[in-house]
C-alpha positions in Angstrom: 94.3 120.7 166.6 90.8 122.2 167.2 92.0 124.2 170.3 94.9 126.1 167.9 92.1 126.4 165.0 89.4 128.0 167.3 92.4 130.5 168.8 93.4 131.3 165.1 89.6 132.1 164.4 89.6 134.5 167.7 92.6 136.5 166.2 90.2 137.3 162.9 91.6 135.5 159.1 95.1 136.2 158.3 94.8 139.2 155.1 98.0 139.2 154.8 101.7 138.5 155.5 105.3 139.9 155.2 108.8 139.1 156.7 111.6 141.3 156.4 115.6 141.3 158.3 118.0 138.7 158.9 118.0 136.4 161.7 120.7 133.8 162.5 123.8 132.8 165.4 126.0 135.3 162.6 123.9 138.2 162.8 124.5 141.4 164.9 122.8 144.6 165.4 119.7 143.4 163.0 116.7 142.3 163.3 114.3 139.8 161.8 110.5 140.6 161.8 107.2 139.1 160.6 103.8 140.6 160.3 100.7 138.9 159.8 97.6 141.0 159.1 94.0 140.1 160.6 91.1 141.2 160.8 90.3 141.2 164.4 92.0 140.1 167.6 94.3 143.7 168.1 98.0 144.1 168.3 100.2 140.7 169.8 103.7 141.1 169.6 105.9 138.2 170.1 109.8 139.7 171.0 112.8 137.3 171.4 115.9 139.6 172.1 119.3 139.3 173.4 118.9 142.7 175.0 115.3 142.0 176.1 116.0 143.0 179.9 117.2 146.4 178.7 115.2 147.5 175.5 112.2 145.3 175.3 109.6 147.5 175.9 111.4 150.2 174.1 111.5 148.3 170.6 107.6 147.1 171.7 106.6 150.4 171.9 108.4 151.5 168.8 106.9 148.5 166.9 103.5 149.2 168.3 104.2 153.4 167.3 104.9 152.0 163.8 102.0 150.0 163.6 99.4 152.3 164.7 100.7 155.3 162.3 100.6 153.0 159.5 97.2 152.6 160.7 97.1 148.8 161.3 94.8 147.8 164.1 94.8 144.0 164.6 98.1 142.3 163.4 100.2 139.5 165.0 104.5 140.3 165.2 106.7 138.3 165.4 110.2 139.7 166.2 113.8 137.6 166.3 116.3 140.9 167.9 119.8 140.9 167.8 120.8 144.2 168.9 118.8 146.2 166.2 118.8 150.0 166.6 115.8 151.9 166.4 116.7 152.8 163.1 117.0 149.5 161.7 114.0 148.2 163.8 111.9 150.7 161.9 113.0 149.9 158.4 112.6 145.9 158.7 109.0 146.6 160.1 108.0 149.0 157.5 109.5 146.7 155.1 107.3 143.6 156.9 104.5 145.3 156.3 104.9 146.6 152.8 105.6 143.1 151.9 102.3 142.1 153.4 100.1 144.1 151.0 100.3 147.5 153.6 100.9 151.3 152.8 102.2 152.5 155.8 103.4 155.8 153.9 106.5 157.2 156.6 105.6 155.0 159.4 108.8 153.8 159.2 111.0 157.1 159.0 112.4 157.9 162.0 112.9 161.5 163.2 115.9 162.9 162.6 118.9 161.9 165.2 121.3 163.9 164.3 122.5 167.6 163.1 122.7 167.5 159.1 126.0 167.6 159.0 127.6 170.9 156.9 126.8 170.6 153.1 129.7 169.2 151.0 132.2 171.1 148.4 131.9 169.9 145.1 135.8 169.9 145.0 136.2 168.6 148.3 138.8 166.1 149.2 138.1 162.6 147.7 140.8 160.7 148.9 138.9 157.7 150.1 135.3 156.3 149.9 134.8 153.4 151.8 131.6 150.7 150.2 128.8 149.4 152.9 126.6 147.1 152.1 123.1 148.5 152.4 121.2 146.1 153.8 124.1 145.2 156.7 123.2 148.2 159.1 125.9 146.2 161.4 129.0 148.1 159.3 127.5 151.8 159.7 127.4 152.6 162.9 131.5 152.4 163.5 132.5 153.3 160.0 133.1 157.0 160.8 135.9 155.4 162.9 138.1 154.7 160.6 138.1 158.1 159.0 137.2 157.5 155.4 136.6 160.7 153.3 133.6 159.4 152.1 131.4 156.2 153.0 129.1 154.6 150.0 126.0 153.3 151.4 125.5 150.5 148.5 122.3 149.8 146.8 123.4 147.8 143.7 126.1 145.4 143.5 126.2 144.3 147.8 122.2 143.7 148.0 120.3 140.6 146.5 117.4 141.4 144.1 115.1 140.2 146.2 116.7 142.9 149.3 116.5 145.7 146.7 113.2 147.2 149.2 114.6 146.5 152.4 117.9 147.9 151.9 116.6 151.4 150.5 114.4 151.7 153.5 117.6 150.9 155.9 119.5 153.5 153.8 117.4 156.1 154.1 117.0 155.6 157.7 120.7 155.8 158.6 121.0 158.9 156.7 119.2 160.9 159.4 120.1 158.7 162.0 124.3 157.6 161.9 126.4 160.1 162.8 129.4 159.0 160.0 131.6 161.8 161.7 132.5 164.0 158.9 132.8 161.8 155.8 130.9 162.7 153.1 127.6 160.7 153.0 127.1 158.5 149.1 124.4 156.5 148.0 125.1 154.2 145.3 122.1 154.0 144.2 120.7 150.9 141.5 120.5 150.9 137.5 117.2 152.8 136.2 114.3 151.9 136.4 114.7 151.0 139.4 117.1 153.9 140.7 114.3 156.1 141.0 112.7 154.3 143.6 116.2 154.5 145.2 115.8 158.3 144.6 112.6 158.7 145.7 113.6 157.4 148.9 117.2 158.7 149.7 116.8 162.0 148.1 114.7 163.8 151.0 117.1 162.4 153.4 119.7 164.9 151.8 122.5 162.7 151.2 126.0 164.4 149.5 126.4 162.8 146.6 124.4 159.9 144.4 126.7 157.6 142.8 125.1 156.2 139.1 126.2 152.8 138.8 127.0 151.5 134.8 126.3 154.9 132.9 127.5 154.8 129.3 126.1 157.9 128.0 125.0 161.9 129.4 121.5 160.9 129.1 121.3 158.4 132.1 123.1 161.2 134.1 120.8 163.7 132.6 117.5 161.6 133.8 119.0 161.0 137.6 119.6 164.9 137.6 116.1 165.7 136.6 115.0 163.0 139.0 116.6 165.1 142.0 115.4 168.4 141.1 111.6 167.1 140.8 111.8 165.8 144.2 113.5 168.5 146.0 111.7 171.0 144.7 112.3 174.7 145.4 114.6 173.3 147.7 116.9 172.3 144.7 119.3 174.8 145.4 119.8 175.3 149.5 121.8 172.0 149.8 123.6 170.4 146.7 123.5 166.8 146.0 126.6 165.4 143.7 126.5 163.1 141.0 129.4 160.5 140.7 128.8 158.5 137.2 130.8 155.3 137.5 131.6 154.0 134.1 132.0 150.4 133.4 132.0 149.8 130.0 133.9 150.2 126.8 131.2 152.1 125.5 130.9 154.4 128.7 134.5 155.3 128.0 134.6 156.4 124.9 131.6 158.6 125.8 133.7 159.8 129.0 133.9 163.3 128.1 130.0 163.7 127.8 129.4 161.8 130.5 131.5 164.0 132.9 129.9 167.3 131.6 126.3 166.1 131.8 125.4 168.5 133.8 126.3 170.8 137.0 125.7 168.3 139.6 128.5 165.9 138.3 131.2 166.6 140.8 133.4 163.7 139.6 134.0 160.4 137.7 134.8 156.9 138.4 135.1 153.8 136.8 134.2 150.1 137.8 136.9 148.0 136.5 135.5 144.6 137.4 132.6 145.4 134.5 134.9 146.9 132.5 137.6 144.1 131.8 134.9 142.0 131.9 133.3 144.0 128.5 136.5 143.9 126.6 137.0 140.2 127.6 140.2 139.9 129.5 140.5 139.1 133.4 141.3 142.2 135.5 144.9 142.1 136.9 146.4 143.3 140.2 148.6 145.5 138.0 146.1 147.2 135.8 147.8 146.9 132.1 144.8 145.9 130.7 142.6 149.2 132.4 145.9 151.7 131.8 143.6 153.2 128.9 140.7 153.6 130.3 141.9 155.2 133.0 143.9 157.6 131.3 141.1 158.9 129.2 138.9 159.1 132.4 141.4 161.2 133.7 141.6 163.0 130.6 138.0 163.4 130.5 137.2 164.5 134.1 139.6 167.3 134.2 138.3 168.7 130.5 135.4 168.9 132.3 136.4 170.4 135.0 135.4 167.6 138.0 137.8 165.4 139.9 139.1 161.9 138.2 138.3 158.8 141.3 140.2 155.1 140.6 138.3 152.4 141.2 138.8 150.0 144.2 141.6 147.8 144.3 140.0 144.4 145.3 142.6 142.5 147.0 141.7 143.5 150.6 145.3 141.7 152.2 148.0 142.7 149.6 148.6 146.1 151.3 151.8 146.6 149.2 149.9 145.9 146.2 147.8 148.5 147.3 150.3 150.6 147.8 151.8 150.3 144.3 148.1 150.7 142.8 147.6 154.1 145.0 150.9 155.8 143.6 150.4 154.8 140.1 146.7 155.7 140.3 147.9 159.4 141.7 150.7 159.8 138.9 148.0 158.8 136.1 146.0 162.1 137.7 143.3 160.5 140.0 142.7 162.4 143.0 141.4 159.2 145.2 139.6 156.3 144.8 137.5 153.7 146.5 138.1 151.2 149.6 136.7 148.0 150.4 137.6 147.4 153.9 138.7 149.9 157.1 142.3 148.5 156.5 142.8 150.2 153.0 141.8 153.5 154.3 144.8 154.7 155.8 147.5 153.1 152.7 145.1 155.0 150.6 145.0 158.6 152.5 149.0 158.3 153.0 149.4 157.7 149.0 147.2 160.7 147.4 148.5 162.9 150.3 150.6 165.1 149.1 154.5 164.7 150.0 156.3 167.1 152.7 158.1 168.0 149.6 155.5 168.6 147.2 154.0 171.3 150.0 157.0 173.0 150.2 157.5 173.6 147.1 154.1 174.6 146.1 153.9 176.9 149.3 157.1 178.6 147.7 155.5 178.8 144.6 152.3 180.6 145.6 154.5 182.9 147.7 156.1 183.9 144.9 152.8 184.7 142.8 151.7 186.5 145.4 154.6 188.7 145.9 154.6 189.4 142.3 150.8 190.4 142.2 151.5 192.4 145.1 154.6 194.7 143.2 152.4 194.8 140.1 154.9 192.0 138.1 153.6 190.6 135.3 156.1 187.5 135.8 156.6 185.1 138.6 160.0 183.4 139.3 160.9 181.0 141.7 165.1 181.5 141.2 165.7 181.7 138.3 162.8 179.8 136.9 159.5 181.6 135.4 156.4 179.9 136.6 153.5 179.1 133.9 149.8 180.0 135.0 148.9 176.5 135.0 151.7 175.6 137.3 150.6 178.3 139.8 146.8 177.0 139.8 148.1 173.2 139.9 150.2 174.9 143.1 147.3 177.1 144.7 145.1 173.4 144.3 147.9 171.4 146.3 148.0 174.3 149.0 144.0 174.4 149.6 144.1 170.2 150.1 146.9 170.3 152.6 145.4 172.9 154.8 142.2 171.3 154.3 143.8 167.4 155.7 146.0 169.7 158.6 149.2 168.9 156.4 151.2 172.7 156.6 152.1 173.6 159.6 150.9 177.1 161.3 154.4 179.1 161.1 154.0 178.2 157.0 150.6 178.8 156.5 150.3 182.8 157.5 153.1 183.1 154.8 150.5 181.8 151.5 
């Protein structure tokens, strides 16, 4: 015992102590860390890794890069690997030593990977978003994969309160270091207060769009928009980040309309049905009787205001013809997508709000009609014998953008719209 207490007194008294990650026979591609501060004795870091052979002195040397730019000078590591990339590494030891009473300001932020990839439409296609969990970097590195139009890197629901400060920092890493191949790149970000911590984090990593989780009035949207343009800057305007309010109340839904037209960064609205049937007191259903109005006047609300209507998920990840049935009568009711829980949903949901070999044909016809109208100076546009509204010629001109857009018209038809 005196041996183990003189060689505790050589490393200098322990100031302080954090632990951050998840160890464990279950866990892959994380990594658990714990940093104890002293005030003499140097760097000692202690590394157990499956991949030790092969990256050990890589995620040494990135540990000890970390430490000395967060200007710690004697501290003692202890590090459990299971295949963490240096992405992730860098987030659990930033959050290790944040938790032991250290401000290692960026230390932590690796620099960027990857190309940013091109900035996103505010009326792009919405078909899917698939949820990640963000503090289980394990489920981003394949989820471009599966082809999801848009991934949800999750702050709120997925993380435990006391993850809240590890998972932000593993966020905002992967944003500028996972390539998620094209899909649009969401943050769901955590109730304010605490959102704008999330913000402050996420936002100069230039993510697409910021989901607000459990908005009921313009206001909350109004403060997260205000939020982003204070920390961007005169950089406000050369990429645009999107709000997505998700409303899940009763209250939220009356206030819809507001909510959707908050300002110019909404580029659409969704709902959280779980919370909501929950708030008018009856169990949700597989069907969706008890959710048919709120979702109408969502829809109703989103298009008055001029952004696109998203269903909620559908949360029975093995009934894929209950799926099926929710996807059709989610696109009749006007919703242009809506969100996935697993890979496995992605591709029921893309084929559902696709539109239909027939619906392409016909709206093809119908904008070549308008066009040869415009062209001889008519007034009117007929399809046969049938005059076509305005409205139906936008609704048409709409459907013909999204199926060139997904590779859905065929060369020989496109050159004629």
């Amino acid at each position: 015992m005196g041996k183990q207490k003189r060689a505790v007194a050589d490393r200098g008294e322990v100031q302080g102590h954090g632990a951050a990650g998840r160890r464990g026979d279950a866990v892959r591609s994380d990594l658990w860390v714990s940093v104890e501060m002293r005030a003499k004795g140097g760097i000692e870091i202690d590394l157990t890794s499956r991949v030790e052979p092969y990256y050990g002195e890589a995620i040494r040397a990135q540990v000890g890069g970390i430490l000395e730019a967060a200007g710690a000078e004697h501290a003692r590591v202890e590090i459990e690997d299971t295949g963490a990339l240096p992405f992730v590494v860098a987030a659990r030891v930033e959050t290790a030593l944040r938790r032991a009473g250290v401000e290692p300001g960026t230390a932590g932020l690796p620099e960027r990977a990857i190309d940013l990839p091109p900035a996103s439409a505010k009326d792009r296609v919405r078909r899917s978003r698939l949820y990640l969990p963000g503090n289980e970097p394990r489920y981003f590195i394949n989820a471009g994969l599966h082809e999801p139009d848009g991934i949800i890197l999750d702050l709120e629901d997925s993380v435990h309160a006391d993850e809240k400060d590890a998972a932000r920092l593993v966020v905002r890493n992967a944003l500028s270091a996972v390539d998620f191949r094209g899909a649009e790149r969401m943050v769901r970000i955590n109730q304010l207060p605490l959102g704008h911590e999330d913000l402050q984090a996420i936002v100069p990593q230039q993510p697409d769009m910021i989901l607000i989780p459990k908005v009921e009035n313009a206001g909350q949207v109004q403060e997260i928009d205000a939020g982003i343009s204070s920390i961007l800057g005169p950089q406000a305007d050369d990429r645009p980040v999107w709000l997505m309010p998700i409303i899940e109340s009763a209250l939220g839904i009356e206030r819809a309309f507001e909510i959707a037209g908050a300002c110019e960064r909404v580029a659409a609205l969704t709902l959280g049905l779980e919370d909501y049937a929950a708030d008018i007191g009856v169990p949700k259903s597989a069907e969706g009787d008890e959710s048919f109005y709120a979702r109408t006047r969502a829809v109703n609300a989103a298009r008055a205001a001029g952004v696109q209507a998203i269903d909620s998920v559908f949360g029975q990840v093995d009934d894929v013809e209950g799926l099926r049935r929710w996807c059709e009568r989610s696109r009749r009711l006007g919703f242009v997508g809506m969100g996935c829980l697993h890979p496995r949903q992605i591709r029921v949901i893309h084929d559902a709000y696709n539109p239909t070999a027939a619906e392409i044909d016909k709206a093809l016809r119908i904008v070549e009609a308008f066009e040869q109208a415009t062209a001889a100076g008519l007034g009117v546009v007929s399809l046969g014998s049938k005059m076509i509204d305005p409205p139906v010629i936008k609704q048409a001109q709409r459907l013909v953008q999204q199926a060139r857009e997904l590779g859905l018209i065929a060369e020989d038809r496109s050159d004629r719209s």
